[in-house]
Structures are given as C-alpha cells and as structure tokens.
PyMOL Python script that loads the backbone (N, CA, C, O; Angstrom):
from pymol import cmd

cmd.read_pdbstr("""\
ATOM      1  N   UNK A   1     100.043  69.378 100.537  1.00  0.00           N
ATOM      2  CA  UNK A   1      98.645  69.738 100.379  1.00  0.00           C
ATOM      3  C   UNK A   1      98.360  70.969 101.238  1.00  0.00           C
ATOM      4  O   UNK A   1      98.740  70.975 102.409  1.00  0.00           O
ATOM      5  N   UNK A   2      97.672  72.070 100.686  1.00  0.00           N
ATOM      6  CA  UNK A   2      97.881  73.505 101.084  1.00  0.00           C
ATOM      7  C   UNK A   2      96.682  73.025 101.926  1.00  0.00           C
ATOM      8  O   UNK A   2      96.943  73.096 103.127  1.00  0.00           O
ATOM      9  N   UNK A   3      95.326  72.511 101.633  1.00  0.00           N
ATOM     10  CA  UNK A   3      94.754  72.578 102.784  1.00  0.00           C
ATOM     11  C   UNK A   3      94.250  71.455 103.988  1.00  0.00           C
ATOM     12  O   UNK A   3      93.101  71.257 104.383  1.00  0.00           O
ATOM     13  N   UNK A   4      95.595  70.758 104.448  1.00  0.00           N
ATOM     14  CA  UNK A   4      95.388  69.919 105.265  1.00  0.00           C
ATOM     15  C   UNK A   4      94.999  70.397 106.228  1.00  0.00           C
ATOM     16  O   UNK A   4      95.392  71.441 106.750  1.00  0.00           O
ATOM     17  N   UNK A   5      93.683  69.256 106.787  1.00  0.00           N
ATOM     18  CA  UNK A   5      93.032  69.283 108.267  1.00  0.00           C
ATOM     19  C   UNK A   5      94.146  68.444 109.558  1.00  0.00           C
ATOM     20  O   UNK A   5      94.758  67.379 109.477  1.00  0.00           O
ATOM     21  N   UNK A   6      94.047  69.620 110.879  1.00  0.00           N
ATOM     22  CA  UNK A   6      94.438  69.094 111.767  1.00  0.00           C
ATOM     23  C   UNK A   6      92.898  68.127 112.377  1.00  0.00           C
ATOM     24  O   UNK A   6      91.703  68.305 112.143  1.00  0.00           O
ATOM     25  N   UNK A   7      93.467  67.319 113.038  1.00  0.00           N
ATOM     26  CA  UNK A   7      92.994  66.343 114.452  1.00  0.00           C
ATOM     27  C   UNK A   7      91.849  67.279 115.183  1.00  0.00           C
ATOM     28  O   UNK A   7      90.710  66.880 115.429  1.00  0.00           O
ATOM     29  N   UNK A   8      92.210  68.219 115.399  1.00  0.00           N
ATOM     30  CA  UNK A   8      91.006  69.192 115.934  1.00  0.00           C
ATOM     31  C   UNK A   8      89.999  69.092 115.172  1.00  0.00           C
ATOM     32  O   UNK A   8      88.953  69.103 115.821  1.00  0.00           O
ATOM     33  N   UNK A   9      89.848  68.994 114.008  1.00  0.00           N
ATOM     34  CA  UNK A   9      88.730  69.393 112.617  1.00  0.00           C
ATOM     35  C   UNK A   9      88.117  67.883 112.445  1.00  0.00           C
ATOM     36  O   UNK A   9      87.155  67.634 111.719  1.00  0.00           O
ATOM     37  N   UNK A  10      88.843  66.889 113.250  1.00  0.00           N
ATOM     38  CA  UNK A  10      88.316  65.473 112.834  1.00  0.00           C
ATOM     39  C   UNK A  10      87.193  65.122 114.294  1.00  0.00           C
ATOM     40  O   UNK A  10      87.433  65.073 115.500  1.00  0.00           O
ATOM     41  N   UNK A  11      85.949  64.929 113.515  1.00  0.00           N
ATOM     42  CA  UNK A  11      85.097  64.434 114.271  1.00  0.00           C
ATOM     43  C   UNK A  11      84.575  62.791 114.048  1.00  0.00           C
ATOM     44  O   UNK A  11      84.095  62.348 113.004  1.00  0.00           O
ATOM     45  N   UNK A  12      84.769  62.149 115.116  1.00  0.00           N
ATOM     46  CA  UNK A  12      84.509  61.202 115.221  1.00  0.00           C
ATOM     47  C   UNK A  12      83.577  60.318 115.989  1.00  0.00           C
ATOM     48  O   UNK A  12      83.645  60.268 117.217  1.00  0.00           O
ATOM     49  N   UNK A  13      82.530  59.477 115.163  1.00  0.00           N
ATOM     50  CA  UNK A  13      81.169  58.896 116.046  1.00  0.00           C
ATOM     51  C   UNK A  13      81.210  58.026 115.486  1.00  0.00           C
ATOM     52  O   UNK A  13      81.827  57.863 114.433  1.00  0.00           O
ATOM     53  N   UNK A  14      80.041  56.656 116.521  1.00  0.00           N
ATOM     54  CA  UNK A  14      79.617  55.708 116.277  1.00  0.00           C
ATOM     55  C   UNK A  14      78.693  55.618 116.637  1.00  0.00           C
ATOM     56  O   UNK A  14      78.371  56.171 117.689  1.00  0.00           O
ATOM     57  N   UNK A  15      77.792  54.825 115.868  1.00  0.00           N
ATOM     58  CA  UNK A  15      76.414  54.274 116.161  1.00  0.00           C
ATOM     59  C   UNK A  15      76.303  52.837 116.380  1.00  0.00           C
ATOM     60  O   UNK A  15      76.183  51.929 115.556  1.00  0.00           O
ATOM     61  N   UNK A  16      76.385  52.801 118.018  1.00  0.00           N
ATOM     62  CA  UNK A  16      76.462  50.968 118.285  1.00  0.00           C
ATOM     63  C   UNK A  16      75.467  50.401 117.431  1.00  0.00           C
ATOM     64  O   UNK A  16      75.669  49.538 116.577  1.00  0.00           O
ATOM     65  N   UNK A  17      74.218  51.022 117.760  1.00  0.00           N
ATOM     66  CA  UNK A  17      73.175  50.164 117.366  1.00  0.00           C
ATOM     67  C   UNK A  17      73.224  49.921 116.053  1.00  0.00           C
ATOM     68  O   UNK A  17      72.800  48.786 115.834  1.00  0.00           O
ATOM     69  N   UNK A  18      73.733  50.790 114.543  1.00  0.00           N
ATOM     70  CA  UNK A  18      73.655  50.655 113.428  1.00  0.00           C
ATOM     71  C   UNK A  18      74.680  49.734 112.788  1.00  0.00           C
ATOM     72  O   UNK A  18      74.659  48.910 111.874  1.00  0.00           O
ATOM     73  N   UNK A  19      75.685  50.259 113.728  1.00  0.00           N
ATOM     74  CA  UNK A  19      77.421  49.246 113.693  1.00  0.00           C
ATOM     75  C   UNK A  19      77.658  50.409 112.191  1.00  0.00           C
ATOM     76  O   UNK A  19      77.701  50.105 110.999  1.00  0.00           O
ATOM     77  N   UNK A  20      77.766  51.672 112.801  1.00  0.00           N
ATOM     78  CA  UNK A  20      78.117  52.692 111.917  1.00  0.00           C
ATOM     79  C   UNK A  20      79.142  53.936 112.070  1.00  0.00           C
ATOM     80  O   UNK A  20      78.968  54.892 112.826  1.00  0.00           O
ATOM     81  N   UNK A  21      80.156  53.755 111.277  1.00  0.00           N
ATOM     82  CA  UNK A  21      80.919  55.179 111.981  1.00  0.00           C
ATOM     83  C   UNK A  21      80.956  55.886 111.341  1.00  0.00           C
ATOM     84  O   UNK A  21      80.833  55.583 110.154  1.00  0.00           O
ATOM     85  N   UNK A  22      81.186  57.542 111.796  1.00  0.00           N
ATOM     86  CA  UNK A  22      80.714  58.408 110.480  1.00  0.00           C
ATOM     87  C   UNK A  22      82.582  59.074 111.123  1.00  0.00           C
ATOM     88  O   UNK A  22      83.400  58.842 112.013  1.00  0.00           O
ATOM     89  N   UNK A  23      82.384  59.974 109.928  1.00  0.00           N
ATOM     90  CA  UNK A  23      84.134  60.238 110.158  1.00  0.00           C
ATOM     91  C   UNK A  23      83.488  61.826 109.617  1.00  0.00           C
ATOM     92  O   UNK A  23      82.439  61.527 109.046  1.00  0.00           O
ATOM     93  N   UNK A  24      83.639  63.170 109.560  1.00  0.00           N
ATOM     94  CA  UNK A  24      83.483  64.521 109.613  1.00  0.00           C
ATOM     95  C   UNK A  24      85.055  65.375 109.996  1.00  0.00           C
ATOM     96  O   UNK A  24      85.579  65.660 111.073  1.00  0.00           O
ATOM     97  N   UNK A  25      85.525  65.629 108.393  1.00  0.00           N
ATOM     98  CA  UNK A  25      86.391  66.840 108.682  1.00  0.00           C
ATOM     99  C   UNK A  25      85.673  68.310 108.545  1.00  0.00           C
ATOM    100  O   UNK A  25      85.062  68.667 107.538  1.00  0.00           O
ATOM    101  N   UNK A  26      85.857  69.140 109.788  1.00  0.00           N
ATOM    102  CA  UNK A  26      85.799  70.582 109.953  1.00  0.00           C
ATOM    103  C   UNK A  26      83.794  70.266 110.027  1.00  0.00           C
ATOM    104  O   UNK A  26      83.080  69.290 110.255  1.00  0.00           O
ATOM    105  N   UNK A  27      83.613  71.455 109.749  1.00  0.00           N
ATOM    106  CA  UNK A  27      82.213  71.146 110.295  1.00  0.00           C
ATOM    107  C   UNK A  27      81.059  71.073 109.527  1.00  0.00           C
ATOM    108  O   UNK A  27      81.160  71.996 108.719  1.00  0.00           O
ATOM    109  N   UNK A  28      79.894  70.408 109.314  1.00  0.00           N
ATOM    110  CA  UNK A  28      79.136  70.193 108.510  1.00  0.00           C
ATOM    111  C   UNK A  28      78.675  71.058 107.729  1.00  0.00           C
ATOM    112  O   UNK A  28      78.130  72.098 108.097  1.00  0.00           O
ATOM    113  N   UNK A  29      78.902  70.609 106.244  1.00  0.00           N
ATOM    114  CA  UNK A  29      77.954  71.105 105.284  1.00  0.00           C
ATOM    115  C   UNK A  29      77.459  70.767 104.100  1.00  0.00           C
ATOM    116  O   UNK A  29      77.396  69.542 104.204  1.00  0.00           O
ATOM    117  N   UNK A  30      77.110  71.008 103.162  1.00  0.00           N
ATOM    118  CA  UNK A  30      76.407  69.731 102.145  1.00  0.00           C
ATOM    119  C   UNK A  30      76.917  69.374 101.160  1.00  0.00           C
ATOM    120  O   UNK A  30      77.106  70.240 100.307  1.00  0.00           O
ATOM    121  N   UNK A  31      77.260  68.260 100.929  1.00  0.00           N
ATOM    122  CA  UNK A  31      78.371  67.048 100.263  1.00  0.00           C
ATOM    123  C   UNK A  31      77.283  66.634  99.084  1.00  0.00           C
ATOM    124  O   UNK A  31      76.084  66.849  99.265  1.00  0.00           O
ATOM    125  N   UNK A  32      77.787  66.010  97.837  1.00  0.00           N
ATOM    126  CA  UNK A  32      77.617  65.022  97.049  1.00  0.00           C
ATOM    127  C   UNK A  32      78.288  63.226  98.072  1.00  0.00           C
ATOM    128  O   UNK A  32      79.367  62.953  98.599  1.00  0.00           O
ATOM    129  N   UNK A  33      77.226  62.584  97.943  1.00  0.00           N
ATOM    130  CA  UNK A  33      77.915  60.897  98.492  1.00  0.00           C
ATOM    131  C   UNK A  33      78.285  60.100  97.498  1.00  0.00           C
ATOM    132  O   UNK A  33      77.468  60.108  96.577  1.00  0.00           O
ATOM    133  N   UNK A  34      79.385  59.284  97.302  1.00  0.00           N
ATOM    134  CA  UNK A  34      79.853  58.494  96.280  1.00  0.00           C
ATOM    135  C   UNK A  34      79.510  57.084  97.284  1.00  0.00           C
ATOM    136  O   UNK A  34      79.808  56.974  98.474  1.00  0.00           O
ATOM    137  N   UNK A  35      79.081  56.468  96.766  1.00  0.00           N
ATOM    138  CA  UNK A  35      78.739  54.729  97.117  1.00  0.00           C
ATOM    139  C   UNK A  35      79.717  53.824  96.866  1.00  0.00           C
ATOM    140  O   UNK A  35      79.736  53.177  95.819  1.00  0.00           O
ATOM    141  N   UNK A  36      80.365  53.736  97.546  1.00  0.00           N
ATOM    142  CA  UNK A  36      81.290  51.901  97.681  1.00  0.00           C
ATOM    143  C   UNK A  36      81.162  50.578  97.787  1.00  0.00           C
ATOM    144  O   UNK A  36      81.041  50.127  98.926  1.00  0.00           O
ATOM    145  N   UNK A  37      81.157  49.819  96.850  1.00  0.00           N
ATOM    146  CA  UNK A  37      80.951  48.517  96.886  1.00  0.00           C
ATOM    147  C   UNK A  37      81.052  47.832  98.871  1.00  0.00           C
ATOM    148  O   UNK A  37      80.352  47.018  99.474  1.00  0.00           O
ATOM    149  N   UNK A  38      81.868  48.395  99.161  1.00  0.00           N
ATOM    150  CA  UNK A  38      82.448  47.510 100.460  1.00  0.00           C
ATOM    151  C   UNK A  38      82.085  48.348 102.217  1.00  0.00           C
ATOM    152  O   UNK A  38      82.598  48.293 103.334  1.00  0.00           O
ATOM    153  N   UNK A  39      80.287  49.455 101.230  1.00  0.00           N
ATOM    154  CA  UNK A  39      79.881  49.836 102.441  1.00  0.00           C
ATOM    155  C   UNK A  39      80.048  51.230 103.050  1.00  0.00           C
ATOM    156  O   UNK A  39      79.447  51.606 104.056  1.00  0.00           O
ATOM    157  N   UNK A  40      81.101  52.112 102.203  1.00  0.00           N
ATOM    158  CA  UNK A  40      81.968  53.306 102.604  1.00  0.00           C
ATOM    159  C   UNK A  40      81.267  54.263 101.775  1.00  0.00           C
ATOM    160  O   UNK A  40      81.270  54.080 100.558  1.00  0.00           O
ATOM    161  N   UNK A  41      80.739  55.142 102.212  1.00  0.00           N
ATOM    162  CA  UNK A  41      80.130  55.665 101.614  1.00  0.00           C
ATOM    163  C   UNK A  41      81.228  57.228 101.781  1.00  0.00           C
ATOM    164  O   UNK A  41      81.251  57.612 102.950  1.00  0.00           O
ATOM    165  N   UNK A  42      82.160  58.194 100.714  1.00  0.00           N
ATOM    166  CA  UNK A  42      82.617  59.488 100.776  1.00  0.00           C
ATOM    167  C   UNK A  42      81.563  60.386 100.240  1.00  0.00           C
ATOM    168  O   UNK A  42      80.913  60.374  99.195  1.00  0.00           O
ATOM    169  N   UNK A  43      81.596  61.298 101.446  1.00  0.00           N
ATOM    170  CA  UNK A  43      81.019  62.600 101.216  1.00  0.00           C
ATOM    171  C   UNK A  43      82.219  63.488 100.544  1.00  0.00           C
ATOM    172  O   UNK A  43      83.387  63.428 100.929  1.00  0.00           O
ATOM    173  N   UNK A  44      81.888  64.075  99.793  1.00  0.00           N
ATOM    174  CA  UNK A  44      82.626  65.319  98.839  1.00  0.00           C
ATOM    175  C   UNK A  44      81.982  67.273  98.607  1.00  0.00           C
ATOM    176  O   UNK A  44      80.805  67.577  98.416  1.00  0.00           O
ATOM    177  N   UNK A  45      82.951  68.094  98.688  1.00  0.00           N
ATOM    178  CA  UNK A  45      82.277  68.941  98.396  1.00  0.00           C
ATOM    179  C   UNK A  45      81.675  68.955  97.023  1.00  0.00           C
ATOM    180  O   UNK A  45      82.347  68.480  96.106  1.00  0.00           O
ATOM    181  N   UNK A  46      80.759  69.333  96.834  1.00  0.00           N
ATOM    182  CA  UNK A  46      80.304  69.522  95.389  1.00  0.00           C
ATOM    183  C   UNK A  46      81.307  70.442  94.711  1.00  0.00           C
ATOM    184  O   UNK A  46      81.549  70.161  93.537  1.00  0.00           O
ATOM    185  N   UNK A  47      81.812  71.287  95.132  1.00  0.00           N
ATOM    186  CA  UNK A  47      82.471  72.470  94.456  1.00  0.00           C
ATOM    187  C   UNK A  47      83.613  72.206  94.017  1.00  0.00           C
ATOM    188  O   UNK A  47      83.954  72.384  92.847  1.00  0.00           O
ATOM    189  N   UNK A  48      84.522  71.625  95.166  1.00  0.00           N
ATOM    190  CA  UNK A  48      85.691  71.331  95.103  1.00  0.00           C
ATOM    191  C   UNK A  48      86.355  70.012  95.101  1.00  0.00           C
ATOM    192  O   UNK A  48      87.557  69.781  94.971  1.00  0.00           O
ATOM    193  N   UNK A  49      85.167  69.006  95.301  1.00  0.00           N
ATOM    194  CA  UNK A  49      85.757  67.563  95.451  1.00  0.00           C
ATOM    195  C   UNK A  49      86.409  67.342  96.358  1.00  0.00           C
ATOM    196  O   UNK A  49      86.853  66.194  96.396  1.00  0.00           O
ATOM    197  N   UNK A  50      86.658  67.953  97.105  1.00  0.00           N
ATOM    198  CA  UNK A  50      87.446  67.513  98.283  1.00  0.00           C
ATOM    199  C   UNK A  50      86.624  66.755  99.136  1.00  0.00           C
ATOM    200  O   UNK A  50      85.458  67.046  99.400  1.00  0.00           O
ATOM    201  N   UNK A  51      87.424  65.487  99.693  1.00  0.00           N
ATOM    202  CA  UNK A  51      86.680  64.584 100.917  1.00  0.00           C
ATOM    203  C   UNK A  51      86.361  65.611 102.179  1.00  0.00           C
ATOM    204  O   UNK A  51      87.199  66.377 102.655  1.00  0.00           O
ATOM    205  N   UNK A  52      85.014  65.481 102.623  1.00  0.00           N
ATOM    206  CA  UNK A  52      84.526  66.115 103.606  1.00  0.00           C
ATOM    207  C   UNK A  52      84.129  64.801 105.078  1.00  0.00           C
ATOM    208  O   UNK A  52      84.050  64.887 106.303  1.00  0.00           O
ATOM    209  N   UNK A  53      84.012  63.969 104.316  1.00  0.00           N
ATOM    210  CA  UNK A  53      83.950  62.934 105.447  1.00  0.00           C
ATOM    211  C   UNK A  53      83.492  61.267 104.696  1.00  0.00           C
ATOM    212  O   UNK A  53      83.192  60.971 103.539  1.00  0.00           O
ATOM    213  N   UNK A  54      83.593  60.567 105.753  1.00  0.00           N
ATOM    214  CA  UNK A  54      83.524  59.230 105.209  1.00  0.00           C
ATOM    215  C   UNK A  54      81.970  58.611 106.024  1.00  0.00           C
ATOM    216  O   UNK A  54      81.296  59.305 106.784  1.00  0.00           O
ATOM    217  N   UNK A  55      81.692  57.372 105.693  1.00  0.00           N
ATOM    218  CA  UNK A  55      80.312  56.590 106.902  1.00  0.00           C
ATOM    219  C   UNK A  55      80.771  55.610 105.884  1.00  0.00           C
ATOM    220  O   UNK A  55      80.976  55.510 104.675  1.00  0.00           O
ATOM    221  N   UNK A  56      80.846  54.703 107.382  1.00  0.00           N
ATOM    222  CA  UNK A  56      81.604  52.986 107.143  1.00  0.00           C
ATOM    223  C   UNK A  56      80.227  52.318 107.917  1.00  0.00           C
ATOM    224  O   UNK A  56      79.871  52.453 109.088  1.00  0.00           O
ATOM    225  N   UNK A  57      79.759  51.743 107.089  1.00  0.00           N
ATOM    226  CA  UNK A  57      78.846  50.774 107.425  1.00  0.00           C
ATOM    227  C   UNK A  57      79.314  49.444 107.916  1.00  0.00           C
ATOM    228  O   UNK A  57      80.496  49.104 107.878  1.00  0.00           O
ATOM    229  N   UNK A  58      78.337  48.698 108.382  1.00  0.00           N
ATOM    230  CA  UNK A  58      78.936  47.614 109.347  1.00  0.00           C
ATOM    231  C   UNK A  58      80.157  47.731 109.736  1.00  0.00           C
ATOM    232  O   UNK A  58      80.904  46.790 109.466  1.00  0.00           O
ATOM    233  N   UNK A  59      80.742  48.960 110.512  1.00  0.00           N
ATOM    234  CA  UNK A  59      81.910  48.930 110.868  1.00  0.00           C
ATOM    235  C   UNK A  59      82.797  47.791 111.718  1.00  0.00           C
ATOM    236  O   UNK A  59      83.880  47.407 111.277  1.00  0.00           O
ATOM    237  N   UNK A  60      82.122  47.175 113.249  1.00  0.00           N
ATOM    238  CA  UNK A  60      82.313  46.361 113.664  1.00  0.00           C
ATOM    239  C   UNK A  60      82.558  44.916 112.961  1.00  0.00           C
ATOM    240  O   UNK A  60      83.561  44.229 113.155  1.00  0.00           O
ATOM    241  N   UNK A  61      81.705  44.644 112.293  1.00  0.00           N
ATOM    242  CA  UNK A  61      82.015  43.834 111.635  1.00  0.00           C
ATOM    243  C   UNK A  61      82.824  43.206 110.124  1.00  0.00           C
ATOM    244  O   UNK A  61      83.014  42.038 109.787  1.00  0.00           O
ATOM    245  N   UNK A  62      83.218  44.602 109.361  1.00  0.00           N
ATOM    246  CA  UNK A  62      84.013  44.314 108.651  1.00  0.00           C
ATOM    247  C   UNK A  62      85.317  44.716 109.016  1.00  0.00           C
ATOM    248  O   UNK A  62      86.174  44.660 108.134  1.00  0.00           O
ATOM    249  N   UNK A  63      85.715  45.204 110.416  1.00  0.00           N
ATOM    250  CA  UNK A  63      86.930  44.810 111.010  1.00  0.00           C
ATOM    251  C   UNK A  63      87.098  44.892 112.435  1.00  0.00           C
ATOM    252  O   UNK A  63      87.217  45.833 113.220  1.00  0.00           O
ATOM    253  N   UNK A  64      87.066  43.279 112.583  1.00  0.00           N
ATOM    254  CA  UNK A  64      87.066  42.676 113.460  1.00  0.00           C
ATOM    255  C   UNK A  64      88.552  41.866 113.726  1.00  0.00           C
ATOM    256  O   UNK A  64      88.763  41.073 114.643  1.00  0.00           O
ATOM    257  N   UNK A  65      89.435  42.251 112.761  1.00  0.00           N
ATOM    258  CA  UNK A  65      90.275  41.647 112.836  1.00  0.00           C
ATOM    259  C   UNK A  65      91.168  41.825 114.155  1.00  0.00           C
ATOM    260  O   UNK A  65      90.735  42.577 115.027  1.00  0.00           O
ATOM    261  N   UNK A  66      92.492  41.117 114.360  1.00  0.00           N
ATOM    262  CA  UNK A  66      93.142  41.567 115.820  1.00  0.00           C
ATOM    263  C   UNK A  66      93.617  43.311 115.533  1.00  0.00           C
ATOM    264  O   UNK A  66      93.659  44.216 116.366  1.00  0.00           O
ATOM    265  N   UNK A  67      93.875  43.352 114.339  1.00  0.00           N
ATOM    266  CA  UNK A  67      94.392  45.129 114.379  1.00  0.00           C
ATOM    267  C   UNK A  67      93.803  45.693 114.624  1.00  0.00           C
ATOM    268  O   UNK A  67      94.244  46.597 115.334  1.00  0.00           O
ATOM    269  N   UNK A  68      92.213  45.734 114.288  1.00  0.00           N
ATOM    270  CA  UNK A  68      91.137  46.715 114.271  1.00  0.00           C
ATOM    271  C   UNK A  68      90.738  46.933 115.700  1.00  0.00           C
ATOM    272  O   UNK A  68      90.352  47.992 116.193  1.00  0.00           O
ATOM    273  N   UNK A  69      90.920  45.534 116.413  1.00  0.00           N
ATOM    274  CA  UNK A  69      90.442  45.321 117.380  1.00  0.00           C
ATOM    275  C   UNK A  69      91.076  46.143 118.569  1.00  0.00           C
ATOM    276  O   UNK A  69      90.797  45.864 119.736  1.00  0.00           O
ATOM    277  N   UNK A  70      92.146  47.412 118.152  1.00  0.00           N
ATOM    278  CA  UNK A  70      92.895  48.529 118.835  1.00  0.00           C
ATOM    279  C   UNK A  70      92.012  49.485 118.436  1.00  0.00           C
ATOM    280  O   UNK A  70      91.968  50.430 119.223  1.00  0.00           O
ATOM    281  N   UNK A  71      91.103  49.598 117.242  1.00  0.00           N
ATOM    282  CA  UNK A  71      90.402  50.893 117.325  1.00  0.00           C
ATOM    283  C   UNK A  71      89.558  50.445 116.900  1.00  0.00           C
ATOM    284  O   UNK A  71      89.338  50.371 115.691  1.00  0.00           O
ATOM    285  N   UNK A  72      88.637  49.894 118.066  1.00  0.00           N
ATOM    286  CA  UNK A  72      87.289  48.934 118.041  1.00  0.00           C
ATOM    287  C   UNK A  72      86.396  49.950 118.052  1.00  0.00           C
ATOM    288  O   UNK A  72      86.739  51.045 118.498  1.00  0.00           O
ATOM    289  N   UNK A  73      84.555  49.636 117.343  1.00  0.00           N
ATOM    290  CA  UNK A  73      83.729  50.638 117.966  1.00  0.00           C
ATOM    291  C   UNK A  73      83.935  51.127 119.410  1.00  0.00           C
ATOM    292  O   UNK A  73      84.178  52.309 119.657  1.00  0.00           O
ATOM    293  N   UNK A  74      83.819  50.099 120.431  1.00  0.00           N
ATOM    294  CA  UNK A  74      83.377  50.610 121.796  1.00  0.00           C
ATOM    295  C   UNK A  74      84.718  52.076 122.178  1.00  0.00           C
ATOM    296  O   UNK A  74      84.613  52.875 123.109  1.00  0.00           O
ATOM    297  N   UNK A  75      85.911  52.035 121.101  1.00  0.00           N
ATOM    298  CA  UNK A  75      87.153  52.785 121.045  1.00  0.00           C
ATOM    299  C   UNK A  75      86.589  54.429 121.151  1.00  0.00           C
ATOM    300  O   UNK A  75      86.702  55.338 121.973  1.00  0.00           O
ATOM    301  N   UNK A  76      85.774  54.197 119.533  1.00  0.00           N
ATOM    302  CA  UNK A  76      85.277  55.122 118.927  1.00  0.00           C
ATOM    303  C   UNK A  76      84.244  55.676 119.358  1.00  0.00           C
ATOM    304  O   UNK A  76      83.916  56.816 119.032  1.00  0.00           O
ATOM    305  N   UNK A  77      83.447  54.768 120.331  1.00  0.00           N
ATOM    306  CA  UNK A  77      82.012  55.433 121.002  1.00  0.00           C
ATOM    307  C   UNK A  77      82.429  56.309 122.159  1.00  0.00           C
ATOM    308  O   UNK A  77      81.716  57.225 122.570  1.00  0.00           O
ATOM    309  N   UNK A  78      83.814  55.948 122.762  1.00  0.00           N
ATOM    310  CA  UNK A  78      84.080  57.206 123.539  1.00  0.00           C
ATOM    311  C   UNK A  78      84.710  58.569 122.842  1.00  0.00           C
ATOM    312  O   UNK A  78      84.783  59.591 123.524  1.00  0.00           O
ATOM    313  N   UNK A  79      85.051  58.563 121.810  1.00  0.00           N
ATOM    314  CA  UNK A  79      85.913  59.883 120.971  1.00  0.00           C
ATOM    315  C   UNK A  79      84.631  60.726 120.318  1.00  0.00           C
ATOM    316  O   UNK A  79      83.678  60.377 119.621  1.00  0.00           O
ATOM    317  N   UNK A  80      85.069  62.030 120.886  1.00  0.00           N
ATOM    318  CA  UNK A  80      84.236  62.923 119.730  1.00  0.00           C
ATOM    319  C   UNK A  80      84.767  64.732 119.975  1.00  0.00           C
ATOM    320  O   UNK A  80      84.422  65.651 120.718  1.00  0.00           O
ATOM    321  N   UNK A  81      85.730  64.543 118.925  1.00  0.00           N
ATOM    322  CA  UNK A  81      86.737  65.432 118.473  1.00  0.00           C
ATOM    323  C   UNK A  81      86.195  66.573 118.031  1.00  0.00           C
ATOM    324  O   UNK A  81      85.529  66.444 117.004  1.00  0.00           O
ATOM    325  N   UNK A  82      86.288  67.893 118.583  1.00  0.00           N
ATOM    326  CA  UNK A  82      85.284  69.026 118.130  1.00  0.00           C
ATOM    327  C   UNK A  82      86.092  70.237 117.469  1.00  0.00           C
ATOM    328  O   UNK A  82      85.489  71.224 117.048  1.00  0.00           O
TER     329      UNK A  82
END
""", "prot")
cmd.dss("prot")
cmd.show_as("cartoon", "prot")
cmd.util.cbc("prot")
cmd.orient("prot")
C-alpha cells in the first residue's frame, strides 16, 4: 500500500466520561461516517475512501476482556500521538 501511515500520523484519545475512543490518522479533515452495528463508527475521505479514522463507542466496555485489559482506556487516556 503506496500510502501507508506511520505511528507518528496516529492520534490517539479517550473520553473517560463517554467510554469513547476516537482513533485519527494524519490530521483532521472532513470525512463521510459509516455506522456499525457494534458501535464503530469509520470516518472516510469522501474523495478517496480511504479510512481517516475510527470512534469506538462504549469502548471500555465492549472490551473488557483479559486481552484488552493490556490496552485498557486508562492505557489510552495517557497516549496522544501527534
């Protein structure tokens, strides 16, 4: 894939209070949102379709499992990748 994002371009947040994580490759700009049954909402460029970022609703709680529980919110409330 000719235009893969590095780790630098990945921004990463949480919203304790919403139990929301938003996921942002490279830097904001205005997406079409596709709706997921299971809460995940992908942002896309309009132009190109390419994924621009993700927002996982009830994050905490739809994984809570022991795996997740390595990249827990409280994980994610300290990361924010610029």
């Amino acid at each position: 894939m000719d235009r893969q994002k590095t780790a630098s371009q990945l921004r990463i947040s949480y919203d304790k209070e919403a139990d929301v994580l938003y996921l942002s490759i490279g830097a904001p700009k205005k997406a079409i949102s596709d709706i997921e049954e299971n809460g995940v909402i992908i942002r896309r460029d309009p132009n190109t379709n390419h994924v621009l970022g993700l927002t996982i609703i009830d994050f905490a709680r739809n994984f809570s499992t022991e795996k997740a529980k390595l990249i827990s919110p409280h994980l994610f409330g300290q990361l924010q990748f610029a």
